[in-house]
DRENTORKOL-3810 file (N, C-alpha, C; in nm, 4 decimals):
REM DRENTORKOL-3810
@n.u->1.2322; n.v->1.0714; n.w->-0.7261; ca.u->1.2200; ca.v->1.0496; ca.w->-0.5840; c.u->1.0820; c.v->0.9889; c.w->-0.5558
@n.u->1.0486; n.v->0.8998; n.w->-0.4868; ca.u->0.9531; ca.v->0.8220; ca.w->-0.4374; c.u->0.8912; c.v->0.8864; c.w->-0.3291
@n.u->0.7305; n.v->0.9052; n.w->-0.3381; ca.u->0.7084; ca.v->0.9948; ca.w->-0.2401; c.u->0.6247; c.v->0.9221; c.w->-0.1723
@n.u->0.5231; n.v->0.8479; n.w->-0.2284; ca.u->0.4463; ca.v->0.7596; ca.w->-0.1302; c.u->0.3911; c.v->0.6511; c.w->-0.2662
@n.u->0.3587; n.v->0.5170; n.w->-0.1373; ca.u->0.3288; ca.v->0.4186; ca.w->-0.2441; c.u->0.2000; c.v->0.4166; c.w->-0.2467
@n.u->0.1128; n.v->0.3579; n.w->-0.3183; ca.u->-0.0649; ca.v->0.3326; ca.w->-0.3269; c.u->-0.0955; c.v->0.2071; c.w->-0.3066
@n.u->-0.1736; n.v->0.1226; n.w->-0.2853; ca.u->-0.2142; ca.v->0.0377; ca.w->-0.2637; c.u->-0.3751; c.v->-0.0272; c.w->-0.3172
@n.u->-0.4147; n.v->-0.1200; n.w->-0.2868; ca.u->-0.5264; ca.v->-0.1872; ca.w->-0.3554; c.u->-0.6448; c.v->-0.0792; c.w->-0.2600
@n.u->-0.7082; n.v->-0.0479; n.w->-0.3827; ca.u->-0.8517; ca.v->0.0796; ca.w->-0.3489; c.u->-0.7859; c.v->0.1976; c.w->-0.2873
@n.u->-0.6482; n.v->0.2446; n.w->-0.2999; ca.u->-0.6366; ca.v->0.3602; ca.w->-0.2981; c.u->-0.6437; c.v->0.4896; c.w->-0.4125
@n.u->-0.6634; n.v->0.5801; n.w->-0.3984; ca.u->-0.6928; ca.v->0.6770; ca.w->-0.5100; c.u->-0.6069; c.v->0.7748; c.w->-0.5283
@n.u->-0.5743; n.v->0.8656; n.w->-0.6599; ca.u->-0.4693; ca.v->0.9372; ca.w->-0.7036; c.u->-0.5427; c.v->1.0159; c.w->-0.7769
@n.u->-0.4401; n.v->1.1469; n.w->-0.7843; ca.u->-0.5129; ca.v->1.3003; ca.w->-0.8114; c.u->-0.6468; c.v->1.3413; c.w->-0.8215
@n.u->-0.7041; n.v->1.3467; n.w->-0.7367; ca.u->-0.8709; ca.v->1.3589; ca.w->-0.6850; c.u->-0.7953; c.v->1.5355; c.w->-0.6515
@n.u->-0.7225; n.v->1.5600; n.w->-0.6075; ca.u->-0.7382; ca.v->1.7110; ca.w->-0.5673; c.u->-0.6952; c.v->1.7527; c.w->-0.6655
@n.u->-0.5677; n.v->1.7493; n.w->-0.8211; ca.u->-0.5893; ca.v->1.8182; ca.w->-0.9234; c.u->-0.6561; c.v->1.7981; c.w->-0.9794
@n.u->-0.8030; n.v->1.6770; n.w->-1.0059; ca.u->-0.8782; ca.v->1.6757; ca.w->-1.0876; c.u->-0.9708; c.v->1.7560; c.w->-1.0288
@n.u->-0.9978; n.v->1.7908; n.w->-0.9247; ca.u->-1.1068; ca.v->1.8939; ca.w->-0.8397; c.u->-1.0616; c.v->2.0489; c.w->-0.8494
@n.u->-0.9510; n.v->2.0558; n.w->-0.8372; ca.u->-0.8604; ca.v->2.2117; ca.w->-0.8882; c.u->-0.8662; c.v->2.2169; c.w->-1.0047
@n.u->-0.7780; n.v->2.3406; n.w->-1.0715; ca.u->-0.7884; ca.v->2.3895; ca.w->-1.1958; c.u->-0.6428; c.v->2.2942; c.w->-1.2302
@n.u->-0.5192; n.v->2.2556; n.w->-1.1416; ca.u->-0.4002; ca.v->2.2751; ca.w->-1.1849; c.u->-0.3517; c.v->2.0991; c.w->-1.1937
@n.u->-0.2982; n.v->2.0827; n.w->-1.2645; ca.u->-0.2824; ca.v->1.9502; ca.w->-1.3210; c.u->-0.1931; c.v->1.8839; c.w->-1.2399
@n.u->-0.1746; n.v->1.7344; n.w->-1.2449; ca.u->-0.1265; ca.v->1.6555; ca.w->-1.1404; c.u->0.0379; c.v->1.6413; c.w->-1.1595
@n.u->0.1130; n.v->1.6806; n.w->-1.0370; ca.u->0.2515; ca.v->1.7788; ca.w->-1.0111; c.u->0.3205; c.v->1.6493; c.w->-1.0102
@n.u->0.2887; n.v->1.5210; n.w->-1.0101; ca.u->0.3999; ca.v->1.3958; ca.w->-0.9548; c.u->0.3084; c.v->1.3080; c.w->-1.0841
@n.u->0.4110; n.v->1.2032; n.w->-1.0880; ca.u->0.4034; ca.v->1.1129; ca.w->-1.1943; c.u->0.3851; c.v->1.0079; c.w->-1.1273
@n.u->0.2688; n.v->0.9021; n.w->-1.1910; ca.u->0.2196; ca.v->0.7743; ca.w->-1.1037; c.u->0.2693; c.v->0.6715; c.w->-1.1691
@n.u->0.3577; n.v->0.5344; n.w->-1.0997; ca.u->0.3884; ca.v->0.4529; ca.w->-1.1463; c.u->0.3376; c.v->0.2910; c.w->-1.1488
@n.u->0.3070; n.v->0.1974; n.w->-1.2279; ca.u->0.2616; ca.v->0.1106; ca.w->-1.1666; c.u->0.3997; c.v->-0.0102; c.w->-1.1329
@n.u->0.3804; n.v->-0.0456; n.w->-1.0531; ca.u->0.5092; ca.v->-0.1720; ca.w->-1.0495; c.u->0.4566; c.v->-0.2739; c.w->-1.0624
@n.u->0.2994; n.v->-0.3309; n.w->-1.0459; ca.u->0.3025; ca.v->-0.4496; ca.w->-1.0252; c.u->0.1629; c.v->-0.3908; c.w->-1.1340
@n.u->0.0806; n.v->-0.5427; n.w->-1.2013; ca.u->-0.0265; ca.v->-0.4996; ca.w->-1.2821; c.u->-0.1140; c.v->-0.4423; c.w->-1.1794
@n.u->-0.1763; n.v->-0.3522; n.w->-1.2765; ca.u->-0.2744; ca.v->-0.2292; ca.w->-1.1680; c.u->-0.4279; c.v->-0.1833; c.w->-1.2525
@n.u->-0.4945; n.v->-0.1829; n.w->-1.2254; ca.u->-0.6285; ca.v->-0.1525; ca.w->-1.2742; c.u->-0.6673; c.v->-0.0305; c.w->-1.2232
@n.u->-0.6847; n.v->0.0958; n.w->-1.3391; ca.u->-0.6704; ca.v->0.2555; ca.w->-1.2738; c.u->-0.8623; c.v->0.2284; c.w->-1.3424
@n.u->-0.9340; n.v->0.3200; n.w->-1.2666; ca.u->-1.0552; ca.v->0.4214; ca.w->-1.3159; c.u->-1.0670; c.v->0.5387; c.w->-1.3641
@n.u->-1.0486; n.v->0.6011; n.w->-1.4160; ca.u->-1.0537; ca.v->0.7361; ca.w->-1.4901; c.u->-1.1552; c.v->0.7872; c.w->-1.4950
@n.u->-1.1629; n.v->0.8510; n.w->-1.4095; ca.u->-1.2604; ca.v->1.0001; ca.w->-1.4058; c.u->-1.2323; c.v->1.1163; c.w->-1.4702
@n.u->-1.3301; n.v->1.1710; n.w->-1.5353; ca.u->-1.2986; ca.v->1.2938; ca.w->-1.5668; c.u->-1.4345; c.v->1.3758; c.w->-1.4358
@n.u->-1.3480; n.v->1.4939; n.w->-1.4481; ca.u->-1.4552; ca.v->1.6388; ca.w->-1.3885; c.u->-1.5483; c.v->1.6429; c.w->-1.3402
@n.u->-1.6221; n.v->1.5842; n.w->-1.4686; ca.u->-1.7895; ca.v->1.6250; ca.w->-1.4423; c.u->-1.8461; c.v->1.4665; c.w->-1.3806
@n.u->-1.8164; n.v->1.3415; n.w->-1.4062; ca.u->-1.8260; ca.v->1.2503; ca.w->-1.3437; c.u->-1.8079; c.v->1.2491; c.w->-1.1828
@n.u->-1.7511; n.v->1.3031; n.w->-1.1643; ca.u->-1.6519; ca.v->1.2761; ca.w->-1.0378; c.u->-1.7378; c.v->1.3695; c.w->-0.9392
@n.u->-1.7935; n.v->1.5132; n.w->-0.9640; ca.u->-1.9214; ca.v->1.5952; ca.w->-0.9275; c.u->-1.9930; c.v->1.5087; c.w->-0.8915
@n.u->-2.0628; n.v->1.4606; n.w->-1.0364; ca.u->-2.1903; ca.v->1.4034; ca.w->-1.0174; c.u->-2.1924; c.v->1.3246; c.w->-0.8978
@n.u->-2.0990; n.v->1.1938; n.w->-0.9271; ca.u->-2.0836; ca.v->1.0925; ca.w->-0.8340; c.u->-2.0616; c.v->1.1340; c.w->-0.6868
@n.u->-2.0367; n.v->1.2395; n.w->-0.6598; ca.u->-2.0035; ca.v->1.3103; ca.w->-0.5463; c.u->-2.1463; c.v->1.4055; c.w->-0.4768
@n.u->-2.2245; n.v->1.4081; n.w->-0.5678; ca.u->-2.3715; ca.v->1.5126; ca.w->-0.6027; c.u->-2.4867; c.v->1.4039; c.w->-0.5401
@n.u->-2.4599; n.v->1.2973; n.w->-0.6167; ca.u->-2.5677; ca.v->1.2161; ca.w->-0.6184; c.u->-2.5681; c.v->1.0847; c.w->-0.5363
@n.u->-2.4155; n.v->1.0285; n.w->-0.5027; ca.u->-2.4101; ca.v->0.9325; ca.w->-0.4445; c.u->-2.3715; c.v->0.9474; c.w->-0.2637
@n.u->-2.3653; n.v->0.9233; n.w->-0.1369; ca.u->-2.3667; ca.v->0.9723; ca.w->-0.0374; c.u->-2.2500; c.v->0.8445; c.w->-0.0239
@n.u->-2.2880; n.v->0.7040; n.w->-0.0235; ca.u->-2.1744; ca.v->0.6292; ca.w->0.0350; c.u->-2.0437; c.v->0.6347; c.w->-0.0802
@n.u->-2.0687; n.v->0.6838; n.w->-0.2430; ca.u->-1.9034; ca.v->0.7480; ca.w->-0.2592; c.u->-1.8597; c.v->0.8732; c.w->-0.1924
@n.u->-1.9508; n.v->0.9302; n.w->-0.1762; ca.u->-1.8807; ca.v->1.0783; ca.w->-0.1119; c.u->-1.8231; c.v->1.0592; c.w->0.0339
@n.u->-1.8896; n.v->0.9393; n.w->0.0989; ca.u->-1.8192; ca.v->0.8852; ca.w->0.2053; c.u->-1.7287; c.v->0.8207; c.w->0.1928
@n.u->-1.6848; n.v->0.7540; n.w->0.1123; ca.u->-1.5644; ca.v->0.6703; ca.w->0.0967; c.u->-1.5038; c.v->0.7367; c.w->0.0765
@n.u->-1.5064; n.v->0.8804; n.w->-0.0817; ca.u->-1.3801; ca.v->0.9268; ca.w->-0.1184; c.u->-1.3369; c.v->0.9831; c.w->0.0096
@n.u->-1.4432; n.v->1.0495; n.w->0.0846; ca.u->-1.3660; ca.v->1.1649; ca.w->0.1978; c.u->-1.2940; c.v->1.1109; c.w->0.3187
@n.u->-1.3588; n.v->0.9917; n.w->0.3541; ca.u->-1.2724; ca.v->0.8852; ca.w->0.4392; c.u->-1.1601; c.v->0.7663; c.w->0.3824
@n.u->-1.1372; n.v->0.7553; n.w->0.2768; ca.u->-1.0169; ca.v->0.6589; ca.w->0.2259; c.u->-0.9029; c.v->0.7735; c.w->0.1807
@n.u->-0.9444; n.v->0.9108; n.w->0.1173; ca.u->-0.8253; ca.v->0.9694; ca.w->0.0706; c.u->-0.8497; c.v->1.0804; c.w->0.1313
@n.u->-0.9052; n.v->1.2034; n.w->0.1472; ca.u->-0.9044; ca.v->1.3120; ca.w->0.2290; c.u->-0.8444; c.v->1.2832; c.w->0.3538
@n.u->-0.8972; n.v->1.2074; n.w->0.4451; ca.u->-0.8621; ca.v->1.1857; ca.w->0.5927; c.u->-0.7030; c.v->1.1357; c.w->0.5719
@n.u->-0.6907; n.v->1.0112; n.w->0.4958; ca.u->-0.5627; ca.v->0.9164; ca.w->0.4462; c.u->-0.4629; c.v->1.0532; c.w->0.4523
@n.u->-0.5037; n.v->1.0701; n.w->0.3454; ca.u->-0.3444; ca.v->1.1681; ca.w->0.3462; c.u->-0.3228; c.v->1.3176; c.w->0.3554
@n.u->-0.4929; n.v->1.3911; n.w->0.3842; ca.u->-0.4275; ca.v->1.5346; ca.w->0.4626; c.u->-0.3611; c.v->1.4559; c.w->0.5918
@n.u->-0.4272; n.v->1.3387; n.w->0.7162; ca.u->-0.3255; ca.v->1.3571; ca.w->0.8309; c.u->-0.2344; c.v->1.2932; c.w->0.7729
@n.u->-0.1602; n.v->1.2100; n.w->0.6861; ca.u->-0.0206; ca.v->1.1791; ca.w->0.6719; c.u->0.0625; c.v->1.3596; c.w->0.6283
@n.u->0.0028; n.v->1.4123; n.w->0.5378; ca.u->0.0505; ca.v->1.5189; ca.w->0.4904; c.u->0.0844; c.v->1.6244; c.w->0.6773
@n.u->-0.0097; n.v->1.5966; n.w->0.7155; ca.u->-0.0694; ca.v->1.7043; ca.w->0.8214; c.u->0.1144; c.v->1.6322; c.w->0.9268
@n.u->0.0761; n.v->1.5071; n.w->0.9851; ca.u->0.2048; ca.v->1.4601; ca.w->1.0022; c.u->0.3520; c.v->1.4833; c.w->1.0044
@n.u->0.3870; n.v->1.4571; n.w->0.8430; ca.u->0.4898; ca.v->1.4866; ca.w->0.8024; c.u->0.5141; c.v->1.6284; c.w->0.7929
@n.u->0.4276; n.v->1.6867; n.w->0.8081; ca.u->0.4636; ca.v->1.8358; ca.w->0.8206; c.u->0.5629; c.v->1.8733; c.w->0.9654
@n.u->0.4407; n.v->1.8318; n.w->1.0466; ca.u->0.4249; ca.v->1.8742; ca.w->1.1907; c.u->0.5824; c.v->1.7144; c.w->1.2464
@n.u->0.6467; n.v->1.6650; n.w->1.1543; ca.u->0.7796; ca.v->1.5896; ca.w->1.1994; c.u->0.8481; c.v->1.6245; c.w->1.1000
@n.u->0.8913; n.v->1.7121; n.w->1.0558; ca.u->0.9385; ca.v->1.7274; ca.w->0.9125; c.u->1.1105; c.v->1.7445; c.w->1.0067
@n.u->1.1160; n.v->1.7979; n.w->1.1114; ca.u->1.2598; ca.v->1.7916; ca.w->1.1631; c.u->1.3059; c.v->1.6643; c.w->1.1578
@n.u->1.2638; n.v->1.5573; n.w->1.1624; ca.u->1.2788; ca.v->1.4361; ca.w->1.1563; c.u->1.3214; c.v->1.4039; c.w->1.0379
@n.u->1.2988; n.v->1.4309; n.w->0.9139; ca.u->1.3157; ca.v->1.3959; ca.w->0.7712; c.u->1.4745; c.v->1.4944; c.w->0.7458
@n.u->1.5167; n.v->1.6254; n.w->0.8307; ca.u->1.6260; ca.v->1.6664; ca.w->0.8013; c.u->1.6984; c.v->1.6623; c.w->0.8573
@n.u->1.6794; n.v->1.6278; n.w->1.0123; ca.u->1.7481; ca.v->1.6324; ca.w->1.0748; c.u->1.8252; c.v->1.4466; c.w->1.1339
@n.u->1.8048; n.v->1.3687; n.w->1.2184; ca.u->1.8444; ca.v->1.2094; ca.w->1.1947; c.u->1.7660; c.v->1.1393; c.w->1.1241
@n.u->1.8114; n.v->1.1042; n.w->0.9853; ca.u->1.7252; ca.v->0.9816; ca.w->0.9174; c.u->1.6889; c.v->0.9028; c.w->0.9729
@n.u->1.7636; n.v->0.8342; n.w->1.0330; ca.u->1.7590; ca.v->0.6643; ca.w->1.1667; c.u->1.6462; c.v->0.7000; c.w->1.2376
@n.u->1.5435; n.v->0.8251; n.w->1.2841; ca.u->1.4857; ca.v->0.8597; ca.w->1.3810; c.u->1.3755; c.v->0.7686; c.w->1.3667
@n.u->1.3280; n.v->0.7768; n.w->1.2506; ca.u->1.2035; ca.v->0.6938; ca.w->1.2366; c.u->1.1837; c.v->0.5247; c.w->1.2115
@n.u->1.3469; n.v->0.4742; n.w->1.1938; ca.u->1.3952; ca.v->0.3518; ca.w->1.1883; c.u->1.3739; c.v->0.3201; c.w->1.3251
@n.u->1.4389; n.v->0.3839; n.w->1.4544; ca.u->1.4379; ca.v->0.3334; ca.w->1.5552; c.u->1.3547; c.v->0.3826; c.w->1.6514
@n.u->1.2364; n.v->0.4293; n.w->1.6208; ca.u->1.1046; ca.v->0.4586; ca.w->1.6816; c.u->0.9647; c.v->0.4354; c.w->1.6428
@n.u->1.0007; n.v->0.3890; n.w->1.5203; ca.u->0.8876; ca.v->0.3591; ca.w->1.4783; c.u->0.8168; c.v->0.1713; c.w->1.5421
@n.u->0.7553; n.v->0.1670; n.w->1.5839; ca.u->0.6974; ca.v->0.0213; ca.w->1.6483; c.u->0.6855; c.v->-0.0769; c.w->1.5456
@n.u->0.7219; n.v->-0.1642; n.w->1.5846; ca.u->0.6868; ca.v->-0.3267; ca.w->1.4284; c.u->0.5515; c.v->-0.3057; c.w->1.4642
@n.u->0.4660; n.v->-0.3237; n.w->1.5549; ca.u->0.3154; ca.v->-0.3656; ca.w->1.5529; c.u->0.2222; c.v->-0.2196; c.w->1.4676
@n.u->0.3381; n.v->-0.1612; n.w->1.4650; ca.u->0.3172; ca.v->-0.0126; ca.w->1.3455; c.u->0.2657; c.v->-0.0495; c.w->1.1873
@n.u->0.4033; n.v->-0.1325; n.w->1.1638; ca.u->0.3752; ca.v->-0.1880; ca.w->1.0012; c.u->0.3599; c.v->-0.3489; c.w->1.0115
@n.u->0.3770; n.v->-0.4105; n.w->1.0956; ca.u->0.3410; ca.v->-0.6021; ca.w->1.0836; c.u->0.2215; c.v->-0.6170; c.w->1.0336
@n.u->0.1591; n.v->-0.6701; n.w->0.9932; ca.u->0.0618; ca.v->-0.7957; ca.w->0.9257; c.u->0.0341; c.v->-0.8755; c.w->1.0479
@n.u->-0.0352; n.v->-0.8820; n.w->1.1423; ca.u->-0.1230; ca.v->-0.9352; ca.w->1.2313; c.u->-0.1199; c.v->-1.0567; c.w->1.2073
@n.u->-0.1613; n.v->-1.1617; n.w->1.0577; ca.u->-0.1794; ca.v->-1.2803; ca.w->1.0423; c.u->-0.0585; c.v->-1.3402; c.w->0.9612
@n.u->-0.0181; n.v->-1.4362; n.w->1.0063; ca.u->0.1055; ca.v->-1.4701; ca.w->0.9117; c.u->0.1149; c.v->-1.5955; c.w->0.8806
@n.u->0.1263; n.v->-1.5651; n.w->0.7442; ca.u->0.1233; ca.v->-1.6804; ca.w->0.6412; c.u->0.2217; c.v->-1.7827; c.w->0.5991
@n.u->0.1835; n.v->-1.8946; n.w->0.6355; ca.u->0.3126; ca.v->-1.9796; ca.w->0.6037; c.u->0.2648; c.v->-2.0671; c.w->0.5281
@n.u->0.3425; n.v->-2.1897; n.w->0.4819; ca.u->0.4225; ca.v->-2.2920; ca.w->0.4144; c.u->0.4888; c.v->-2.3926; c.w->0.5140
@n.u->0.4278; n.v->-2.5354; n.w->0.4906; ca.u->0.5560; ca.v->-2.6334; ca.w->0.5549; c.u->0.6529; c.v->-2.6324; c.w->0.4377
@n.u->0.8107; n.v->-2.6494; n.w->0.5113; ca.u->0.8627; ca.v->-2.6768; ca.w->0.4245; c.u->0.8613; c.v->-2.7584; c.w->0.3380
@n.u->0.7666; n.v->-2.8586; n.w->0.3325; ca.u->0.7741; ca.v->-2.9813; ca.w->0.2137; c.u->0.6759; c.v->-2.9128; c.w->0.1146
@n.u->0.5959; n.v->-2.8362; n.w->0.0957; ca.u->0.5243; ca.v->-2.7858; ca.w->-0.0032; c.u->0.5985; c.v->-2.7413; c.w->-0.0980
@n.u->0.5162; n.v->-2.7632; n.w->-0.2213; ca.u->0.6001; ca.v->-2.7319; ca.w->-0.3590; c.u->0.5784; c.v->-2.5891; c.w->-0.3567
@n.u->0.6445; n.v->-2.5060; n.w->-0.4676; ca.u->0.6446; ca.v->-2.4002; ca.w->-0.4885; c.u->0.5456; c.v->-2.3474; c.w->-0.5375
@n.u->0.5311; n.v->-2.4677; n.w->-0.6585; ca.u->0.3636; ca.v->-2.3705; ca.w->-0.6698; c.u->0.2604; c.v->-2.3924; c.w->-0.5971
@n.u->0.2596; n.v->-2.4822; n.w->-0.4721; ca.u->0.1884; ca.v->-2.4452; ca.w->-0.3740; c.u->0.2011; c.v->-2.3285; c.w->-0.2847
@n.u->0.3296; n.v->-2.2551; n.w->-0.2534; ca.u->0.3660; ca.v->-2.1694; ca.w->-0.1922; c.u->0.2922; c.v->-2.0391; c.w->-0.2927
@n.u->0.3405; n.v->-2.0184; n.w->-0.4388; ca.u->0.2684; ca.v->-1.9422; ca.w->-0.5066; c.u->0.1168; c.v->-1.9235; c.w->-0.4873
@n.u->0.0605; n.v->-2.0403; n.w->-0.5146; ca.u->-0.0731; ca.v->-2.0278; ca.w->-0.4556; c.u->-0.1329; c.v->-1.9475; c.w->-0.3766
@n.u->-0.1101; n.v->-2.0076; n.w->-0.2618; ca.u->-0.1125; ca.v->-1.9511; ca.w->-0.1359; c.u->-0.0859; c.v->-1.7571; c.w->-0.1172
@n.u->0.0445; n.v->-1.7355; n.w->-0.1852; ca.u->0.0700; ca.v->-1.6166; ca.w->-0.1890; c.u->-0.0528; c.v->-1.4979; c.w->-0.3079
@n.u->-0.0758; n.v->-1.5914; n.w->-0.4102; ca.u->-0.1537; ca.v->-1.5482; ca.w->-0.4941; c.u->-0.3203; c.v->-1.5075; c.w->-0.4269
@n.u->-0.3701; n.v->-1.6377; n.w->-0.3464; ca.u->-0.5266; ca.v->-1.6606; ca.w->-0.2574; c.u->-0.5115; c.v->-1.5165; c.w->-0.1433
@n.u->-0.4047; n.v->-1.4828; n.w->-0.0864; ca.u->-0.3766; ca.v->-1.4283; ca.w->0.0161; c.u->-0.3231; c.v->-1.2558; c.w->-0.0182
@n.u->-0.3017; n.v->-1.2461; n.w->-0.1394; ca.u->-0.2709; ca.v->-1.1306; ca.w->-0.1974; c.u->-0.1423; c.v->-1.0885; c.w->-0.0930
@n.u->-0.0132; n.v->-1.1283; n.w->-0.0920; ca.u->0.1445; ca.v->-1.1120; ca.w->-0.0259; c.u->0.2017; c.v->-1.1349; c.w->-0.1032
@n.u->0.3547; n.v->-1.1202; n.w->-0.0670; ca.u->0.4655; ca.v->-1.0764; ca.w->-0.1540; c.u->0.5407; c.v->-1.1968; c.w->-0.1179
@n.u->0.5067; n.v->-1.2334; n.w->-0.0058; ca.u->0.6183; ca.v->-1.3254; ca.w->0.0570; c.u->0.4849; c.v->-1.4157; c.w->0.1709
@n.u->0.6228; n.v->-1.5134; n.w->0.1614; ca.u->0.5161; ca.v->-1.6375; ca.w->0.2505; c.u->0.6226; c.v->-1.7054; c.w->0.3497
@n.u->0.6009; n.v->-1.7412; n.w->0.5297; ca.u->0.7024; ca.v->-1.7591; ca.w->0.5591; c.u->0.6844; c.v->-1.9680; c.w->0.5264
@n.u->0.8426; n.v->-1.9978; n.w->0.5721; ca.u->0.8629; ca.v->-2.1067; ca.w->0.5476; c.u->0.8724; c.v->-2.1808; c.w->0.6995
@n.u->0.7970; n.v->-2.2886; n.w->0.7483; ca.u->0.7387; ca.v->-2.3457; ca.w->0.8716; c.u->0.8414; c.v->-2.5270; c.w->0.8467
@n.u->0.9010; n.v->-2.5306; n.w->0.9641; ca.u->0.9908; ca.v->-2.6537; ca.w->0.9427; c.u->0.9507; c.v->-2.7699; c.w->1.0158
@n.u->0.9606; n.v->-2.8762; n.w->1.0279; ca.u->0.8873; ca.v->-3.0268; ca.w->1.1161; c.u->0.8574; c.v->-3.0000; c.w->1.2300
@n.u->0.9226; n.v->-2.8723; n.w->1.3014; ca.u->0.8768; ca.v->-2.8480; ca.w->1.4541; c.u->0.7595; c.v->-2.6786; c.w->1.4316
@n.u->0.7305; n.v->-2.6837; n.w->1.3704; ca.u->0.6165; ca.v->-2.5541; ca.w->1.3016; c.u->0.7210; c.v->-2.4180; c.w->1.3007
@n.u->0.8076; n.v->-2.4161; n.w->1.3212; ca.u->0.9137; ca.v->-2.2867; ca.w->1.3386; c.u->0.9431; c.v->-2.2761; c.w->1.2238
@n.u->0.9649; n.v->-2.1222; n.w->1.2172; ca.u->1.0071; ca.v->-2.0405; ca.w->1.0658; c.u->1.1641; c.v->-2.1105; c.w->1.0482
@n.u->1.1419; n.v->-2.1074; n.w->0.9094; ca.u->1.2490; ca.v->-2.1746; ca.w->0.8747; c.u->1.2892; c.v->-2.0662; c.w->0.7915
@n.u->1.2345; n.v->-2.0279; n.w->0.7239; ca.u->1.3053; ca.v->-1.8788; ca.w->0.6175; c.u->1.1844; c.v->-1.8640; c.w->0.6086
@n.u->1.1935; n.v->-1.7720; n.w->0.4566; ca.u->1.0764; ca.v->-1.6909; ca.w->0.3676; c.u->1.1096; c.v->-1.6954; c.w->0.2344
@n.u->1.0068; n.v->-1.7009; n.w->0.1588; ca.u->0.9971; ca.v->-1.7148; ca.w->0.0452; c.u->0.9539; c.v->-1.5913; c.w->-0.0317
@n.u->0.9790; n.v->-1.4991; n.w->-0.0864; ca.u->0.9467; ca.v->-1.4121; ca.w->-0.1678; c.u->0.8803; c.v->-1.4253; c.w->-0.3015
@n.u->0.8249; n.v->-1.2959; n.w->-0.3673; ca.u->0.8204; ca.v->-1.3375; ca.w->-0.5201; c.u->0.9040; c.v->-1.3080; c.w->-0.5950
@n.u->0.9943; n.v->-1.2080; n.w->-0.5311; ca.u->1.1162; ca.v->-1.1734; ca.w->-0.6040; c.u->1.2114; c.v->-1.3111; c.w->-0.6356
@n.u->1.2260; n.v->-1.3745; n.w->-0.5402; ca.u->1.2855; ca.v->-1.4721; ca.w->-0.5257; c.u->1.2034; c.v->-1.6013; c.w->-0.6370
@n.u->1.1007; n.v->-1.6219; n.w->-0.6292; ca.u->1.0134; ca.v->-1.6683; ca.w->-0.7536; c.u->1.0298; c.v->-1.6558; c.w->-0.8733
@n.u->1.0694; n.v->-1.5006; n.w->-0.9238; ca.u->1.0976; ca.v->-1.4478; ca.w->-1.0247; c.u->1.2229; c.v->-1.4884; c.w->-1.0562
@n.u->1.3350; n.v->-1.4662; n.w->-0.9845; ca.u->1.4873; ca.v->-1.4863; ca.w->-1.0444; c.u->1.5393; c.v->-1.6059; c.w->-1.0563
@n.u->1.4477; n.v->-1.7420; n.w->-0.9462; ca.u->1.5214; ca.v->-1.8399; ca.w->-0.9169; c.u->1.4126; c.v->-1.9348; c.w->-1.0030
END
């Protein structure tokens, strides 16, 4: 079961490496991923001695996901009770991307790759002679076709 995804500079088991008890979920990478490995006594120190990591860790992952945790607690009727609830309440300007990236349609593909590569996305939309979306281009779609 998929419990939450990570993202670029997010961090994983900082609270069983700070506890005694070892990390309860298994981390996957899907796409290439570059992990740091801390052990224990590093992770102190760096926490002892440095003030803007001890600010980052406590504001990128403490805050991050006790309130998601804190959240999903406090809506957890929601998770058993209508699935759809959060489909049809949740706002697009919730999860959209603010800036959006396109392609005229006459650009080659590996210009479209490019672009998707410079911009770090999955997908790029496709812009037609009158600047209007014409489709989207994926990397999935990159991959198979």
């Amino acid at each position: 079961m998929v419990i939450d995804f990570r993202g670029e500079s997010d961090t994983f088991g900082i609270v069983s490496l700070m506890s005694k008890d070892r990390q309860k979920t298994t981390i996957v990478a899907i796409d290439d991923t570059i992990c740091y490995l801390l052990n224990k006594e590093d992770l102190y120190r760096l926490i002892e001695s440095n003030p803007a990591f001890t600010e980052y860790l406590l504001q990128s992952h403490f805050t991050k996901y006790i309130d998601k945790t804190y959240s999903e607690m406090h809506n957890k009727s929601l998770f058993y009770g209508s699935s759809d609830h959060l489909l049809f309440t949740t706002q697009i300007g919730d999860i959209a991307t603010k800036e959006v990236i396109s392609v005229d349609e006459n650009a080659t593909i590996h210009d479209a790759a490019q672009e998707m590569v410079r911009k770090r996305i999955s997908s790029i939309i496709v812009l037609d002679g009158n600047g209007q979306p014409a489709g989207i281009v994926t990397d999935r779609d990159m991959r198979k076709r």
